[in-house]
N, CA, C and O atoms as a Tinker XYZ file with bonds, in Angstrom:
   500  protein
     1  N    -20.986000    0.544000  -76.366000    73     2
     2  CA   -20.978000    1.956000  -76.015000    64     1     3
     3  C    -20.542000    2.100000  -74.561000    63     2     4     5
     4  O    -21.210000    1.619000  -73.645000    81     3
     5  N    -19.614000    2.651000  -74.402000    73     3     6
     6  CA   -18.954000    3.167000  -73.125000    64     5     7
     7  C    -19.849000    4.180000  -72.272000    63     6     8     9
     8  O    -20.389000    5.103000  -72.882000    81     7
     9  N    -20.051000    4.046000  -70.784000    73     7    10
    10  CA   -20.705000    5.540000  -70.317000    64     9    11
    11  C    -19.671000    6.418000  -70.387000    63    10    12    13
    12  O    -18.451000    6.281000  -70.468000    81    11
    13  N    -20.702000    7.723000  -70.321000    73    11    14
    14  CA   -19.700000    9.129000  -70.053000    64    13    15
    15  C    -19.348000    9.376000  -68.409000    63    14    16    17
    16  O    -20.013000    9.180000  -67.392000    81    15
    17  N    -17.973000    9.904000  -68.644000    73    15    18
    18  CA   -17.932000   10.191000  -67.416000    64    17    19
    19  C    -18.280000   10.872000  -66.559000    63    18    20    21
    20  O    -18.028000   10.850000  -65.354000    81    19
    21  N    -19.297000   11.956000  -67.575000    73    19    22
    22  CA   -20.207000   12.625000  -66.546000    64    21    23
    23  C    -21.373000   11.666000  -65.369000    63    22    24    25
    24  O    -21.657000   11.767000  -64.175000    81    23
    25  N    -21.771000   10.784000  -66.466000    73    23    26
    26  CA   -22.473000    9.751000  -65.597000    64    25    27
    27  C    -21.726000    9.079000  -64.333000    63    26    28    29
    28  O    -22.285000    9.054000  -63.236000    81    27
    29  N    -20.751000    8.668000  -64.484000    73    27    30
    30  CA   -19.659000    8.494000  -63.407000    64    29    31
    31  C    -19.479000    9.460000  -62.585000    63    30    32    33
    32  O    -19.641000    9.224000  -61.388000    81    31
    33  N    -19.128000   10.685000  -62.984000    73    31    34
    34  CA   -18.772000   11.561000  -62.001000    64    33    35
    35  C    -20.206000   11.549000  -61.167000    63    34    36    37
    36  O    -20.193000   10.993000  -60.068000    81    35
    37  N    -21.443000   12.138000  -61.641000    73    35    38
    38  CA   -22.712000   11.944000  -60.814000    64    37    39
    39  C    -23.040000   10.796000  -59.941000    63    38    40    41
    40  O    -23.387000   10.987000  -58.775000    81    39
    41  N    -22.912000    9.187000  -60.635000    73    39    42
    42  CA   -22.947000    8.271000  -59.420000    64    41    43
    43  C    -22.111000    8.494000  -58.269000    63    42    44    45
    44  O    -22.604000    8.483000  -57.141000    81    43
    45  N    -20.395000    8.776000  -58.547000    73    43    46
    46  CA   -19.429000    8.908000  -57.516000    64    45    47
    47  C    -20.330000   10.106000  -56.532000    63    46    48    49
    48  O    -20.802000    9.667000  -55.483000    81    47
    49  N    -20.551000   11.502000  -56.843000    73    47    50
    50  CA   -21.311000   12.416000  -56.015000    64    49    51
    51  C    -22.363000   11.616000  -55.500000    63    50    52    53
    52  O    -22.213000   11.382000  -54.301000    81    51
    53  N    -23.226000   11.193000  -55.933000    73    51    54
    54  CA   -24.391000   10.380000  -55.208000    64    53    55
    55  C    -23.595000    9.312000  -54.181000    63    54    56    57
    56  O    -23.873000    9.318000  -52.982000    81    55
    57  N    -22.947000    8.722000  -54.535000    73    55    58
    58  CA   -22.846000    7.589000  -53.423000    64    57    59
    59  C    -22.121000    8.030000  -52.472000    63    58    60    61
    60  O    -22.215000    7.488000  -51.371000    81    59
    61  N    -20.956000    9.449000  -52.731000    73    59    62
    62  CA   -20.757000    9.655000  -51.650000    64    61    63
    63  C    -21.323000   10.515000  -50.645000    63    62    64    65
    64  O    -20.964000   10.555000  -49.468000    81    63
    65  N    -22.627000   11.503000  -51.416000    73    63    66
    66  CA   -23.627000   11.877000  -50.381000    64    65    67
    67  C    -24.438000   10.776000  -49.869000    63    66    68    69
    68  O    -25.152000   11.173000  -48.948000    81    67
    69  N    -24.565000    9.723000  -50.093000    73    67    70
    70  CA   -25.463000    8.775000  -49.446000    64    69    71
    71  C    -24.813000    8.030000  -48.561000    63    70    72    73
    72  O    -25.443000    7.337000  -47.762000    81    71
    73  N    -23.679000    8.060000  -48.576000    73    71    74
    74  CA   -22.200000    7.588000  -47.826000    64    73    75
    75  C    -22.943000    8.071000  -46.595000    63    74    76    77
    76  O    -23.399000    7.299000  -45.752000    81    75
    77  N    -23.062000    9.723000  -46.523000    73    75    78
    78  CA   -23.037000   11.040000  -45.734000    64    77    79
    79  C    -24.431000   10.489000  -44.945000    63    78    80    81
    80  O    -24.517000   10.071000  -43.790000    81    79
    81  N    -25.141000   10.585000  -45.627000    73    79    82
    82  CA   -26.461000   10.761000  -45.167000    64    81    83
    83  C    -26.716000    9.053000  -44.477000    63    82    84    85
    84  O    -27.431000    8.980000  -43.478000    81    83
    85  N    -26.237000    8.019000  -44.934000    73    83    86
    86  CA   -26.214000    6.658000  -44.395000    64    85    87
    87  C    -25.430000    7.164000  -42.453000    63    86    88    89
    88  O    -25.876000    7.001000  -41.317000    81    87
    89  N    -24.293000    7.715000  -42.937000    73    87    90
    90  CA   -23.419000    7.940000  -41.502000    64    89    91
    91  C    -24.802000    8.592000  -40.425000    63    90    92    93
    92  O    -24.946000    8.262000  -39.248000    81    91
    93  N    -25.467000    9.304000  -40.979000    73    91    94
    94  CA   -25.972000   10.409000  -39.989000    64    93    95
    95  C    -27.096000    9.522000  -39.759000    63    94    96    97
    96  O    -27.829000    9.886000  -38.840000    81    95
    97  N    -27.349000    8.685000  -40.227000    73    95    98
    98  CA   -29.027000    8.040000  -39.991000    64    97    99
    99  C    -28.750000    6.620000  -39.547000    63    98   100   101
   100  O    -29.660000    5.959000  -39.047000    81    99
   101  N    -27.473000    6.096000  -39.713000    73    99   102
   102  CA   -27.583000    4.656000  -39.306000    64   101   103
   103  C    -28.213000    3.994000  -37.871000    63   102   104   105
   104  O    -28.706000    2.895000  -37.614000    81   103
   105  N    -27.961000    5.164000  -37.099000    73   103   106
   106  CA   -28.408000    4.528000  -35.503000    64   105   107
   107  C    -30.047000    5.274000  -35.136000    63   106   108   109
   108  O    -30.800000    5.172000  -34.167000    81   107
   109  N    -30.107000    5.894000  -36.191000    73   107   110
   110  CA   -31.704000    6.739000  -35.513000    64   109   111
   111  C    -32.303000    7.097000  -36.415000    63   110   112   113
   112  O    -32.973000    8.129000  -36.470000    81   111
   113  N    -32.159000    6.346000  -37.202000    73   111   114
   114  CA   -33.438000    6.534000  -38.701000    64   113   115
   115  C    -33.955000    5.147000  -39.346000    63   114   116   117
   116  O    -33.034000    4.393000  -39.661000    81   115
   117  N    -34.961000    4.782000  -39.542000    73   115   118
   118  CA   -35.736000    3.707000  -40.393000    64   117   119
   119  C    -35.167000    3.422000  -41.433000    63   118   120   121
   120  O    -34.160000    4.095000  -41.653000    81   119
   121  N    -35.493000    2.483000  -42.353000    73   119   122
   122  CA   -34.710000    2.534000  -43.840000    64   121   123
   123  C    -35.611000    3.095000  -44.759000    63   122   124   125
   124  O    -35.329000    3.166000  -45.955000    81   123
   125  N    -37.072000    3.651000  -44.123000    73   123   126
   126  CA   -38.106000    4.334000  -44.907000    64   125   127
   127  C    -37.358000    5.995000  -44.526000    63   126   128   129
   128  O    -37.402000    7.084000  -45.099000    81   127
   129  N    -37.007000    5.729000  -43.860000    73   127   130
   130  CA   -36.654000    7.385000  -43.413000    64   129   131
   131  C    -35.655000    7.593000  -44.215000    63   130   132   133
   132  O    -35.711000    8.542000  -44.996000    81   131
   133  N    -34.511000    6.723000  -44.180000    73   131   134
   134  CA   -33.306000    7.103000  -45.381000    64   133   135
   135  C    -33.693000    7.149000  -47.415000    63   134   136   137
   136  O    -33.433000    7.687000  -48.491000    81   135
   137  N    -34.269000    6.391000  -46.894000    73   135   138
   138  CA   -35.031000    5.923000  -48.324000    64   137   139
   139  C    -35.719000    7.456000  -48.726000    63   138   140   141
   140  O    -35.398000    7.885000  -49.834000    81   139
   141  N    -36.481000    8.155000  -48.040000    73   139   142
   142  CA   -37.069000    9.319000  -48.526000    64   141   143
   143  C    -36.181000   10.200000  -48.725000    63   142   144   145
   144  O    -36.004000   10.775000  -49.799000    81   143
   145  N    -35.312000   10.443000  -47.316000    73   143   146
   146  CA   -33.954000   11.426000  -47.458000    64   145   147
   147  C    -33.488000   11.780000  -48.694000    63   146   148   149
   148  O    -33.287000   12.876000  -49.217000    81   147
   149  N    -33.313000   10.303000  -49.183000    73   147   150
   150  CA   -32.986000    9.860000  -50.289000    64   149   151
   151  C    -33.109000   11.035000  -51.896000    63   150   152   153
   152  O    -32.542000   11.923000  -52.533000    81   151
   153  N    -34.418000   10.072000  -51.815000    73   151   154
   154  CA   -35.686000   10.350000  -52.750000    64   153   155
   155  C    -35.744000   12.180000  -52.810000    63   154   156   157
   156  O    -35.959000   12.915000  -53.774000    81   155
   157  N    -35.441000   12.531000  -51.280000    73   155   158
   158  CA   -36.061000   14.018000  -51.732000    64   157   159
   159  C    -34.491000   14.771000  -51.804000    63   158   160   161
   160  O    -34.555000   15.929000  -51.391000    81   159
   161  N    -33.647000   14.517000  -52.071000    73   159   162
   162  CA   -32.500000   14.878000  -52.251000    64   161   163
   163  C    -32.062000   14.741000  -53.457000    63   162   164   165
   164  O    -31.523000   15.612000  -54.140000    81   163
   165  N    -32.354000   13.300000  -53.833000    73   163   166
   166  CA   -31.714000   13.351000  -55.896000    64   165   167
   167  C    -32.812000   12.703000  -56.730000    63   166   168   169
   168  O    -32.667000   12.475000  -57.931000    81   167
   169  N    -34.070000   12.376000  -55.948000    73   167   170
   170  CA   -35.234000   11.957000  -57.083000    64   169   171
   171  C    -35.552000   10.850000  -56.821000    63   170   172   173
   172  O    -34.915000   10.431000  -55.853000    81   171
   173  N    -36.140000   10.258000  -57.161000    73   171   174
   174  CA   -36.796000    8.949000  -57.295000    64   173   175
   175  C    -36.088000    7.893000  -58.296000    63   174   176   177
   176  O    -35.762000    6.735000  -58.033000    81   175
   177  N    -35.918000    8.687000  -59.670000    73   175   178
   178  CA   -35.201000    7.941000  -60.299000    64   177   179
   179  C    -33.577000    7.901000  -60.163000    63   178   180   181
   180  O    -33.004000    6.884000  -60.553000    81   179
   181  N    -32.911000    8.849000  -59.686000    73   179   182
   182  CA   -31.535000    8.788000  -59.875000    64   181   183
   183  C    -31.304000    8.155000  -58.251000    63   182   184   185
   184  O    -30.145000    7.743000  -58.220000    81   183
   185  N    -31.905000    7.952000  -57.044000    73   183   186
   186  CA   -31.664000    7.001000  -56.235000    64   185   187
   187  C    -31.749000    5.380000  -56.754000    63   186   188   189
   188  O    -30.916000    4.611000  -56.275000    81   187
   189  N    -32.651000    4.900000  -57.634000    73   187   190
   190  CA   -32.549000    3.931000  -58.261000    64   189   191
   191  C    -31.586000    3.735000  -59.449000    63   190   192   193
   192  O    -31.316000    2.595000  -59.825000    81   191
   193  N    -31.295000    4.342000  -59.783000    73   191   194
   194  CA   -30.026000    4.475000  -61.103000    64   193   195
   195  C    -28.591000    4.618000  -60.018000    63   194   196   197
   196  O    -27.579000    4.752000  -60.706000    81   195
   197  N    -28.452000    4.618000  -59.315000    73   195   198
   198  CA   -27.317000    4.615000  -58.213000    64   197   199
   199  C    -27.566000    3.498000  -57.110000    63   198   200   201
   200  O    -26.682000    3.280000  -56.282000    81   199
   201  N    -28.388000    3.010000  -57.096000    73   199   202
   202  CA   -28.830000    1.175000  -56.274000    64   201   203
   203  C    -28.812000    0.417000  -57.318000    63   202   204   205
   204  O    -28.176000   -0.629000  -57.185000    81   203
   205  N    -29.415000    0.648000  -58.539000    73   203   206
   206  CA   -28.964000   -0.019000  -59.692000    64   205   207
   207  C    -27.608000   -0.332000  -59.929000    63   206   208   209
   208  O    -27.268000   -1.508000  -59.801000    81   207
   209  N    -26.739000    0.558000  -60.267000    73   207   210
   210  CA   -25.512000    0.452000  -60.412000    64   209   211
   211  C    -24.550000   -0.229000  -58.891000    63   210   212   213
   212  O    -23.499000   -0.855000  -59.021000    81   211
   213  N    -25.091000    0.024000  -57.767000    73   211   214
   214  CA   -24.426000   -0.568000  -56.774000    64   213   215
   215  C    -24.721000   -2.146000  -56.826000    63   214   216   217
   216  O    -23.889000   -3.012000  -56.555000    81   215
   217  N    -26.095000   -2.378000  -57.234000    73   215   218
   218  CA   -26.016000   -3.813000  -56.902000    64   217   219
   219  C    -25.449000   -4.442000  -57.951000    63   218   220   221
   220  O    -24.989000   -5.567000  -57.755000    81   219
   221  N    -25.383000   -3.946000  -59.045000    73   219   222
   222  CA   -24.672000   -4.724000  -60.366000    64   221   223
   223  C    -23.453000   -5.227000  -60.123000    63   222   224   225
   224  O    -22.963000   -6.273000  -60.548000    81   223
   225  N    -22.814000   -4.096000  -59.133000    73   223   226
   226  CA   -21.235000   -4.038000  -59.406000    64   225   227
   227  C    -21.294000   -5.203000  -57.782000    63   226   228   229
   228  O    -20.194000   -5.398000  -57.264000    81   227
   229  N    -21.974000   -5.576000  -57.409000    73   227   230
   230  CA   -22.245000   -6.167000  -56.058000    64   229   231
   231  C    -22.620000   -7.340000  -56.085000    63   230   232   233
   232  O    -22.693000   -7.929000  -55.007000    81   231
   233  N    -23.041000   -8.180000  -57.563000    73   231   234
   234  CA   -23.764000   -8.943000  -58.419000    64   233   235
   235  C    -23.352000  -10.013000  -57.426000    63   234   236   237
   236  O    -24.315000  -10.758000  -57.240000    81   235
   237  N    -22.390000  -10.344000  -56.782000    73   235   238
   238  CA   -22.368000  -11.552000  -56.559000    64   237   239
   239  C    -22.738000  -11.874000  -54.668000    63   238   240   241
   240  O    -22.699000  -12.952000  -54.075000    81   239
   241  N    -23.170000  -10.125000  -53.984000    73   239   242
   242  CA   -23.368000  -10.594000  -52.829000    64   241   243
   243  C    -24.713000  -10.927000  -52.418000    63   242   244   245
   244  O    -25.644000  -10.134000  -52.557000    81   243
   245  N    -24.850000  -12.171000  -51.875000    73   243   246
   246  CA   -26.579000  -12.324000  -51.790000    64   245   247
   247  C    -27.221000  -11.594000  -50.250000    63   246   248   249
   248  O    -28.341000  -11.915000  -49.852000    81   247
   249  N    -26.669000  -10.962000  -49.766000    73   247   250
   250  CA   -27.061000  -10.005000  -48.643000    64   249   251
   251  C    -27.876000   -8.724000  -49.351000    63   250   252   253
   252  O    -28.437000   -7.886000  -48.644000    81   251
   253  N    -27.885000   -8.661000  -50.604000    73   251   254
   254  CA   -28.838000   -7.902000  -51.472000    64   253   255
   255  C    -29.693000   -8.987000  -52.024000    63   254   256   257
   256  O    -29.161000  -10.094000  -52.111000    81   255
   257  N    -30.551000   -8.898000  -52.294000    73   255   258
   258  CA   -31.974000   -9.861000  -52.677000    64   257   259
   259  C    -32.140000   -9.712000  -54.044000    63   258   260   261
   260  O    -31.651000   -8.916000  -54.846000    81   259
   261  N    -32.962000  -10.673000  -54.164000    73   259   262
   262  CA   -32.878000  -10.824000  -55.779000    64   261   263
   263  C    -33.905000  -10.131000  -56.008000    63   262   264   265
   264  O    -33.549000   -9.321000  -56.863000    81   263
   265  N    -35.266000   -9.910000  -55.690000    73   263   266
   266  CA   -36.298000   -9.147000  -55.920000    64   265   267
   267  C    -36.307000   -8.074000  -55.483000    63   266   268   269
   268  O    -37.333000   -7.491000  -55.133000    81   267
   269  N    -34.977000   -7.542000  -55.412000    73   267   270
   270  CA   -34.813000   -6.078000  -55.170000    64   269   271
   271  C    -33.985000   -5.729000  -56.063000    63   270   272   273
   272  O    -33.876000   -4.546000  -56.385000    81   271
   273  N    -33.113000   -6.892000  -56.730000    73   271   274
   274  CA   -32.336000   -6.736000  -58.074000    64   273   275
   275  C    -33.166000   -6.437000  -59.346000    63   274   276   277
   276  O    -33.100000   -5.565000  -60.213000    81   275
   277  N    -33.854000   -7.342000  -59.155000    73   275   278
   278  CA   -34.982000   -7.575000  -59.996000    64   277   279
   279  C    -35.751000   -5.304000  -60.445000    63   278   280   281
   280  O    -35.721000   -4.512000  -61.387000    81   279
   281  N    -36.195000   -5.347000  -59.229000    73   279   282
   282  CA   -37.012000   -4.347000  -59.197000    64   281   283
   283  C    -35.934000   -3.085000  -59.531000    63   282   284   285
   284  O    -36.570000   -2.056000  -59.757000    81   283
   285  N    -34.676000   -2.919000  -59.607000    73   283   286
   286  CA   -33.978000   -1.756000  -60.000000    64   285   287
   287  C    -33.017000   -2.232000  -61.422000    63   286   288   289
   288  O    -32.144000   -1.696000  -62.105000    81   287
   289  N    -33.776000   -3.623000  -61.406000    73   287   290
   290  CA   -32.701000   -3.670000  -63.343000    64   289   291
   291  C    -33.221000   -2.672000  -64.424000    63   290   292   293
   292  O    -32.560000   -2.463000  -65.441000    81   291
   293  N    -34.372000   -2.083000  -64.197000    73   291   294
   294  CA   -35.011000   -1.186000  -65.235000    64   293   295
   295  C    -34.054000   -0.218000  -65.421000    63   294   296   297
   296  O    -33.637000    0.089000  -66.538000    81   295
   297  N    -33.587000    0.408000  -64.133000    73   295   298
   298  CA   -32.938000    1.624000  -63.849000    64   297   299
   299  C    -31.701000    1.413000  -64.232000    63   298   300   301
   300  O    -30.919000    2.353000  -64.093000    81   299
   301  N    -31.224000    0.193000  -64.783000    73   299   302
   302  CA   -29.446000    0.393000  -65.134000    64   301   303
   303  C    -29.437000    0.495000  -66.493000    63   302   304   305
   304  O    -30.134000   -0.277000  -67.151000    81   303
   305  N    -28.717000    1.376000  -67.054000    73   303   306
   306  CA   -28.149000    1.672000  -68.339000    64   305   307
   307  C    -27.811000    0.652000  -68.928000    63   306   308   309
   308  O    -27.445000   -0.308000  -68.249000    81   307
   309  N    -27.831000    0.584000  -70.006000    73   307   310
   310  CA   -27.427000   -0.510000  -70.495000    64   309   311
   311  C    -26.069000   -0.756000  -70.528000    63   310   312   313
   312  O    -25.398000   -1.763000  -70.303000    81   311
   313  N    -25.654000    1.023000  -71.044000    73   311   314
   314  CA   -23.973000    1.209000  -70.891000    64   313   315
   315  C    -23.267000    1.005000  -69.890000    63   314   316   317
   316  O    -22.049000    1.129000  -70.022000    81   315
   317  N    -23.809000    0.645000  -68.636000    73   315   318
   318  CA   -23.114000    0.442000  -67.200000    64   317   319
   319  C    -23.129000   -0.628000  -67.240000    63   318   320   321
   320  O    -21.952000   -0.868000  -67.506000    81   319
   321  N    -23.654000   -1.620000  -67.166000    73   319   322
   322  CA   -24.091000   -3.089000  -67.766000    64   321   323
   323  C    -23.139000   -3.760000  -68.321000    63   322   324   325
   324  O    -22.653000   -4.778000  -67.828000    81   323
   325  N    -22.663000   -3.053000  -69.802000    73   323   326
   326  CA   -21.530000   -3.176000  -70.301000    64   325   327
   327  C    -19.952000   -3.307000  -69.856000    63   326   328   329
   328  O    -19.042000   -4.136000  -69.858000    81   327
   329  N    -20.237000   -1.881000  -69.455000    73   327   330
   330  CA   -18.761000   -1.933000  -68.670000    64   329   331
   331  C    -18.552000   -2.446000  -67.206000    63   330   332   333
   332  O    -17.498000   -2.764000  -66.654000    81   331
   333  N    -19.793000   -2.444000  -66.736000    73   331   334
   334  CA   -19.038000   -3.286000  -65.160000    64   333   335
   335  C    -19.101000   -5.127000  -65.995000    63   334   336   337
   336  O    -18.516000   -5.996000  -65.349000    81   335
   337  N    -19.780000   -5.560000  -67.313000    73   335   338
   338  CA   -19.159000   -7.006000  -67.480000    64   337   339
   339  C    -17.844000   -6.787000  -68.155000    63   338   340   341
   340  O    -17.255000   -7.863000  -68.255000    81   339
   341  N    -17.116000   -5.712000  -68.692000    73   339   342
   342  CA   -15.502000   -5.761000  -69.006000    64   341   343
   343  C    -15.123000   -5.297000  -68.118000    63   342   344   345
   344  O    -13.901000   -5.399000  -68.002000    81   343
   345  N    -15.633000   -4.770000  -67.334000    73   343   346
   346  CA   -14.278000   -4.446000  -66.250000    64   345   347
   347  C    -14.043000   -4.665000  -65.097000    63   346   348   349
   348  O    -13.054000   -4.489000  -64.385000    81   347
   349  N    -15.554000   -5.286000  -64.862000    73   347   350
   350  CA   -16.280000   -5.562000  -63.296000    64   349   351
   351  C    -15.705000   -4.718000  -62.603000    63   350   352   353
   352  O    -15.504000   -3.613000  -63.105000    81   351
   353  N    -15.165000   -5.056000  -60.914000    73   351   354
   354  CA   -14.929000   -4.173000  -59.980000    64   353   355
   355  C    -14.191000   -2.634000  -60.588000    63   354   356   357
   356  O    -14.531000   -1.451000  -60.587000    81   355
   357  N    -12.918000   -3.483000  -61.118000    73   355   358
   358  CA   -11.940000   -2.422000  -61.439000    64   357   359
   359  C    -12.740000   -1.520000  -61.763000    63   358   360   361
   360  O    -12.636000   -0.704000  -60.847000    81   359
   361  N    -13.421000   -1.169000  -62.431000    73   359   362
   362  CA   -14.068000    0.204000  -63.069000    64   361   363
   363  C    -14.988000    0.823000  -61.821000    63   362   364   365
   364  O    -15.010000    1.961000  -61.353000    81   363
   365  N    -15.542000   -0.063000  -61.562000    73   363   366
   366  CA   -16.603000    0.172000  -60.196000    64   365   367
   367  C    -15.751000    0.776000  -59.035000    63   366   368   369
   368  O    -16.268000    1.617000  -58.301000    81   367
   369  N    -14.761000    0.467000  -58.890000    73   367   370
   370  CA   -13.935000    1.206000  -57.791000    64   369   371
   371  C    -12.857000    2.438000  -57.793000    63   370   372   373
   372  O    -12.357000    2.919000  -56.776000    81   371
   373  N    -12.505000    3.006000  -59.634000    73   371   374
   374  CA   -11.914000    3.421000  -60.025000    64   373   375
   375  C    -13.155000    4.625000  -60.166000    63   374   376   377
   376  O    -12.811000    5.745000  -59.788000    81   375
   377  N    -14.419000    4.492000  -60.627000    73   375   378
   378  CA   -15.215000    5.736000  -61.243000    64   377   379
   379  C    -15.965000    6.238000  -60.159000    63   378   380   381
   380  O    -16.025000    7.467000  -60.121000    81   379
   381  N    -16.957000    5.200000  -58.654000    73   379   382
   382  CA   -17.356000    5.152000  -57.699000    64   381   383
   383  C    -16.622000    6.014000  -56.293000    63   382   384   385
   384  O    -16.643000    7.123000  -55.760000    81   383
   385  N    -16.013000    4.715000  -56.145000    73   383   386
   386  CA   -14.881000    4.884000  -54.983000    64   385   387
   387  C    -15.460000    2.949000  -53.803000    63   386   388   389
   388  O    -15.827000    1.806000  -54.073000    81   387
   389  N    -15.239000    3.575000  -52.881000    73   387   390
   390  CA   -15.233000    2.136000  -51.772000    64   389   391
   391  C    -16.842000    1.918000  -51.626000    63   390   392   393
   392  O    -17.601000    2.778000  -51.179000    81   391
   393  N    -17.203000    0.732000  -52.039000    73   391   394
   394  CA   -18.207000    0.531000  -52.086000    64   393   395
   395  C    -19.179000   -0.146000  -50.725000    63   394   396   397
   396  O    -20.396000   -0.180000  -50.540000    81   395
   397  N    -18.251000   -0.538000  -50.082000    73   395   398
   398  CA   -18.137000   -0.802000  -48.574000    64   397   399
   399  C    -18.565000   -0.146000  -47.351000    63   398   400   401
   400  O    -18.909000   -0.461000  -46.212000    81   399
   401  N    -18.377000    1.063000  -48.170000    73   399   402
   402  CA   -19.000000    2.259000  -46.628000    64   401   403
   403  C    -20.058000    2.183000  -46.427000    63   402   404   405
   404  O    -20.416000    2.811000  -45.431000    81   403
   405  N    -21.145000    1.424000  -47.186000    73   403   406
   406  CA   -22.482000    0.874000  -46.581000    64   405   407
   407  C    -22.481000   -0.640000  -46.514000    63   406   408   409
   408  O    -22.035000   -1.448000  -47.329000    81   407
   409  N    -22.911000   -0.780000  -45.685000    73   407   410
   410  CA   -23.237000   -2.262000  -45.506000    64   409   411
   411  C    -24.211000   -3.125000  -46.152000    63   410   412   413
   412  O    -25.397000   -3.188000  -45.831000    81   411
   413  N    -23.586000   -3.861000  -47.185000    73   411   414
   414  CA   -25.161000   -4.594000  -48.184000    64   413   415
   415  C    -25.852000   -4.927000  -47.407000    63   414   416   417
   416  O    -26.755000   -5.300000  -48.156000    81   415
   417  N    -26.330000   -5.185000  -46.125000    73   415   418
   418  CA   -27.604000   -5.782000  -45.452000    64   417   419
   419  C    -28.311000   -4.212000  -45.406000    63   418   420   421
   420  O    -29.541000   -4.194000  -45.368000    81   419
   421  N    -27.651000   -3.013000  -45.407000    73   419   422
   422  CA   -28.430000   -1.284000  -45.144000    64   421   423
   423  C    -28.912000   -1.459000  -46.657000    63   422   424   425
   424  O    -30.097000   -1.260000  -46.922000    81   423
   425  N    -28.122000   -1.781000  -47.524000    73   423   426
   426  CA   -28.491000   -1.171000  -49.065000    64   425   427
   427  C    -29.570000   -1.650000  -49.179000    63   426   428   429
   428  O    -30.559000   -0.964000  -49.433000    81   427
   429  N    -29.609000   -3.230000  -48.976000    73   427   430
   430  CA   -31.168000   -4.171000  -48.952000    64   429   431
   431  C    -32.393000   -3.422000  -48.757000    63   430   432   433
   432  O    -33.362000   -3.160000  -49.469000    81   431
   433  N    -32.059000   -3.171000  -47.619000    73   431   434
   434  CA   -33.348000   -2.837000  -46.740000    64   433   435
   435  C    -33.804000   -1.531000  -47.017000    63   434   436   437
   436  O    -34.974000   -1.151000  -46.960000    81   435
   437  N    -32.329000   -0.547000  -47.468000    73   435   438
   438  CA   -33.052000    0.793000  -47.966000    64   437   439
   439  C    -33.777000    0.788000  -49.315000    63   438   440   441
   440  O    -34.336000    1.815000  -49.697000    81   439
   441  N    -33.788000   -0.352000  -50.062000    73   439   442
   442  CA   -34.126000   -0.738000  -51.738000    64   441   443
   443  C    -35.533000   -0.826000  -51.128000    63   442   444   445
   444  O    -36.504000   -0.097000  -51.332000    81   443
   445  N    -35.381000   -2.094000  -50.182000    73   443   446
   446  CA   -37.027000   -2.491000  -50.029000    64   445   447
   447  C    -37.665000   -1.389000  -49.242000    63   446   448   449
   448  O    -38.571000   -1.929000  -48.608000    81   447
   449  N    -37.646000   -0.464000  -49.047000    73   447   450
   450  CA   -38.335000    0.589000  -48.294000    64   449   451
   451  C    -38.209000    1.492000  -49.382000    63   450   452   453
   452  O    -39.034000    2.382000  -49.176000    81   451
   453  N    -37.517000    1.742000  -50.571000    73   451   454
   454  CA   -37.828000    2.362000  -52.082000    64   453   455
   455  C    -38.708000    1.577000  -52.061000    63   454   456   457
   456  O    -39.680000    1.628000  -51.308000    81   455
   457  N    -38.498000    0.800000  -52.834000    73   455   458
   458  CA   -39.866000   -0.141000  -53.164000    64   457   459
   459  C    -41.513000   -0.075000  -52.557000    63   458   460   461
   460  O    -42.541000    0.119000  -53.206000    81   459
   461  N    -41.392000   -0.249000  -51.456000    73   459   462
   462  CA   -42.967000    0.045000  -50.700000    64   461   463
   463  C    -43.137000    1.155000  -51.014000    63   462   464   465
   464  O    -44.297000    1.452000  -51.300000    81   463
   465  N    -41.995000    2.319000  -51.103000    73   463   466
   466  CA   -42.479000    3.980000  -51.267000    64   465   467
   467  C    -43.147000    4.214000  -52.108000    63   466   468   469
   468  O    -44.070000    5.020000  -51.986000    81   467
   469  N    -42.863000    3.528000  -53.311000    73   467   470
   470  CA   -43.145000    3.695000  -54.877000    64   469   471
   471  C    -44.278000    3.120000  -54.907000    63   470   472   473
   472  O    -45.134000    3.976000  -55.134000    81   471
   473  N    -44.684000    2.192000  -54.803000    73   471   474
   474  CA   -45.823000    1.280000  -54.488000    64   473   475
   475  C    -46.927000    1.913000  -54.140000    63   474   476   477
   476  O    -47.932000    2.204000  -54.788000    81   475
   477  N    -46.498000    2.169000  -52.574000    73   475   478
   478  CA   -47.662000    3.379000  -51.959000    64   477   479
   479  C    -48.119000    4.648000  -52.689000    63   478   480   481
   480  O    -49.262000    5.081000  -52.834000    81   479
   481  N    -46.633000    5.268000  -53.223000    73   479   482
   482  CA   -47.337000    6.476000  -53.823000    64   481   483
   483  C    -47.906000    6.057000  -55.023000    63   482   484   485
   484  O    -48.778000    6.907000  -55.201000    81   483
   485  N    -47.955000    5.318000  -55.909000    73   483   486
   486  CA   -48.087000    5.083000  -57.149000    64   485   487
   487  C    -49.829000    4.879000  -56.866000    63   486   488   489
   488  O    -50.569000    5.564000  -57.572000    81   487
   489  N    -50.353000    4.105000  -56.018000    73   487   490
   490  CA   -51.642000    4.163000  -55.169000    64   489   491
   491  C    -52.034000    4.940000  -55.504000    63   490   492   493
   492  O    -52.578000    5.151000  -56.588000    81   491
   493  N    -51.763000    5.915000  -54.197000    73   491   494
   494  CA   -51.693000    7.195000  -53.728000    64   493   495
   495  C    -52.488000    8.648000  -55.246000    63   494   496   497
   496  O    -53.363000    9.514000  -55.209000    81   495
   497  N    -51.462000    8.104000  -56.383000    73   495   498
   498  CA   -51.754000    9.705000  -57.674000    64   497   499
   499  C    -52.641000    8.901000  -58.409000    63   498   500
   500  O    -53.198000    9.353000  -59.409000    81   499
């Protein structure tokens, strides 16, 4: 099963508002601070369904961690799954755009500061 390209079109909007919001916070924001930005901008789950899909298509850089792979495989479709193993990049750069405009050592660190968020709040209710 192929995704729709509505799903595509929504990751491409997400990553390139997070593009946005990465630019404005890189020199004077935490990665808990982007991480919420985040969170209170497209959700909890569709920031992880869009780190999901980045690290898949990223599968082979280890400047993303494995227990941060680990912790957002829930969140990938199965159908994305699919098609980034037939098409790998090509599709990832064709439906996305440049995946580069963040730096995998930012993506890391903004995952693991999801992560503690979720954690804490999950406490927290």
């Amino acid at each position: 099963m192929r995704t729709s390209e509505d799903f595509w079109r929504q990751i491409r909007e997400d990553w390139n508002k997070t593009v946005i919001l990465f630019n404005a916070a890189v020199n004077n924001s935490t990665p808990e601070e982007v991480a919420r930005r985040l969170i209170v901008q497209f959700g909890i789950d569709r920031v992880k369904t869009l780190f999901a899909v980045v690290c898949e298509a990223k599968r082979g850089d280890g400047r993303i961690y494995g227990e941060n792979r680990h912790y957002l495989r829930p969140s990938l479709p199965e159908s994305v799954a699919q098609d980034l193993e037939e098409d790998q990049m090509a599709v990832v750069k064709a439906r996305i755009g440049h995946l580069d405009d963040i730096h995998p050592t930012h993506i890391n660190q903004t995952i693991s500061a999801l992560k503690r968020i979720e954690q804490t709040e999950r406490v927290i209710r």
